[in-house]
C-alpha positions in Angstrom: 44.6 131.5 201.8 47.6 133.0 200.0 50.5 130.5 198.4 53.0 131.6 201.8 50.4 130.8 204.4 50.0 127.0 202.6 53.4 126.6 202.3 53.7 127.4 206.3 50.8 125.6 207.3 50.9 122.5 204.8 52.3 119.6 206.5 52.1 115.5 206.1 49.1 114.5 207.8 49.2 111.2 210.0 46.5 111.1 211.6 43.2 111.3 209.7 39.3 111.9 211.1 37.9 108.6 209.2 34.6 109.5 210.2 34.4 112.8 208.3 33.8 112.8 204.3 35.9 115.1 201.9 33.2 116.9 200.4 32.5 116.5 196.4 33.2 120.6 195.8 36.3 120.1 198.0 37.5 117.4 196.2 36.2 118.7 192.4 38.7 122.1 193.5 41.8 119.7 194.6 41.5 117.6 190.9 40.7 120.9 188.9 44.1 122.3 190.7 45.8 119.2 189.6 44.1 119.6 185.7 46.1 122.8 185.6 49.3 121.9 186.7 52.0 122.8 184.1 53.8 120.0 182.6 56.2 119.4 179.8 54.5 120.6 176.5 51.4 120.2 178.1 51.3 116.5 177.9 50.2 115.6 181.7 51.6 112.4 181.7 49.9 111.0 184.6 46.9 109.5 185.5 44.7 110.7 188.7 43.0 107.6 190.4 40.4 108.5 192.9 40.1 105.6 195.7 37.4 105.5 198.5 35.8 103.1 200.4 36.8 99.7 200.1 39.6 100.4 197.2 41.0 103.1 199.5 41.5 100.7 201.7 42.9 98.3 199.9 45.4 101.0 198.4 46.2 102.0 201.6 47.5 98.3 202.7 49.4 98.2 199.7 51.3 101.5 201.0 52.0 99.8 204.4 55.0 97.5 203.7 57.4 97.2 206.6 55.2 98.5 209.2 55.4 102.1 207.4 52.4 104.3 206.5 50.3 102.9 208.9 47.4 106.0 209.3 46.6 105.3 205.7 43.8 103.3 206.1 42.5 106.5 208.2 42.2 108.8 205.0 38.3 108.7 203.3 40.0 109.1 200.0 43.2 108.0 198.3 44.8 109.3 195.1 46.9 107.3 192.9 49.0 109.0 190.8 50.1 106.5 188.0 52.5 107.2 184.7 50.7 107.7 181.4 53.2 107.6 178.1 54.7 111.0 177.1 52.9 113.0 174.5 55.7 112.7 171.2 57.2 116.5 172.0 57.7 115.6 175.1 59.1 111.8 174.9 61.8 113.8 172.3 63.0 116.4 174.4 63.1 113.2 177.2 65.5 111.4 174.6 67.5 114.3 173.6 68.2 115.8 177.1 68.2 112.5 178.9 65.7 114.1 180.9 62.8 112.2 183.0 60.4 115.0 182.3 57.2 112.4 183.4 59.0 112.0 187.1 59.0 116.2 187.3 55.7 116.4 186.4 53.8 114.3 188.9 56.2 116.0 191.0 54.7 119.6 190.1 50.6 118.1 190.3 51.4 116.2 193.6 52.5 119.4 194.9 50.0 121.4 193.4 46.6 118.7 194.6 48.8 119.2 198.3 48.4 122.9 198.2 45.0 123.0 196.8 43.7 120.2 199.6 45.3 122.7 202.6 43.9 125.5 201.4 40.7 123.6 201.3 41.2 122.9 204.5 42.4 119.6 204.1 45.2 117.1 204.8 47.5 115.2 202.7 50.3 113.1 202.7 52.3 111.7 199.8 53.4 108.1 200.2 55.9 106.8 197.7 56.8 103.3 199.7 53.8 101.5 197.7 53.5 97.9 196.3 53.1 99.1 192.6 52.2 95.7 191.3 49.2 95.7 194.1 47.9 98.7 193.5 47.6 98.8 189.7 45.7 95.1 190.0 43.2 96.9 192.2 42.6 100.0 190.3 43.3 98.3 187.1 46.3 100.2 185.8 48.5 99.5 182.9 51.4 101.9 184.1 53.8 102.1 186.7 51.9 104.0 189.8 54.4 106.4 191.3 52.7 108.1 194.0 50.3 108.1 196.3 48.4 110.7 198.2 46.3 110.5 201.7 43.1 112.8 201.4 41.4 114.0 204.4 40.7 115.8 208.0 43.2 115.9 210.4 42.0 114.2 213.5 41.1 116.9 215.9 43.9 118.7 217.9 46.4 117.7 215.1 49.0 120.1 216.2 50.9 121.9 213.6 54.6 120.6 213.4 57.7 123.0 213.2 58.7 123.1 209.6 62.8 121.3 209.3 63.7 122.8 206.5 67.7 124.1 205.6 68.6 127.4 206.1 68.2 129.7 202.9 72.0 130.1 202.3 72.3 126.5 202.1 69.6 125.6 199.7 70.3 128.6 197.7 73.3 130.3 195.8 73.0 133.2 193.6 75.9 133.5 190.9 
């Protein structure tokens, strides 16, 4: 699957099939995308939890505050993408340019484990209305937890959405 045809097809999945596994080598390809995600100076200041089973779960109810991201609980496998401290190039350039360089990064690896997952035929959503506190006492985290991202099948007959994007000319200017 080329990068345009997972862009066009890649959507936030809602509705997962709880029933069907991710499969190990699916999974390995989706973290291995994520291990090569450029970040600033190379430092990768995040940290990729990987939650099934019961932990899932319970990560998943920690997501669900205000009756919001309720298909959670659907997805075999939850990642938890938590802050790790800068490396010291990077926390510099931070300080000097007033520049949250940690924020872009998980930014670029949640986008790049999204496209890896759909062109492993996979869904994903990325859930930031989460109960940090909760979720770093169950995965035993020391860092702020930023994001978190749904893992799985789309139930059967998942339709694909139109995409509600601006137009071009509105998003971008050329100078």
């Amino acid at each position: 699957m080329d990068f345009s045809s997972i862009a066009k097809t890649r959507q936030s999945c809602r509705a997962y099939d709880k029933n069907k596994p991710v499969e190990e080598e699916k999974l390995a390809a989706v973290l291995e995308a994520a291990r090569l995600a450029p970040s600033a100076c190379n430092g990768q200041p995040y940290c990729i939890t990987v939650c099934r089973g019961e932990t899932a779960e319970q990560v998943a109810k920690a997501t669900m505050g205000m009756g919001l991201n309720h298909f959670a609980v659907q997805a075999p496998v939850l990642l938890v993408l938590s802050e790790e401290p800068y490396v010291k190039s990077a926390a510099l350039g931070a300080k000097l340019k007033n520049n949250d360089y940690r924020s872009i990064d998980i930014g670029i690896v949640a986008a790049y484990i999204t496209a890896e997952a759909t062109a492993q035929g996979l869904g994903t959503c990325i859930l930031g209305w989460l109960d940090d506190g909760r979720i770093r006492e169950i995965c035993g985290l020391r860092y702020p937890v930023r994001l978190v991202i749904t893992l799985g099948y789309a139930q059967q007959g998942d339709p694909l959405r139109p995409k509600k994007r601006k137009a071009l000319d509105e998003l971008v200017s050329q100078k």
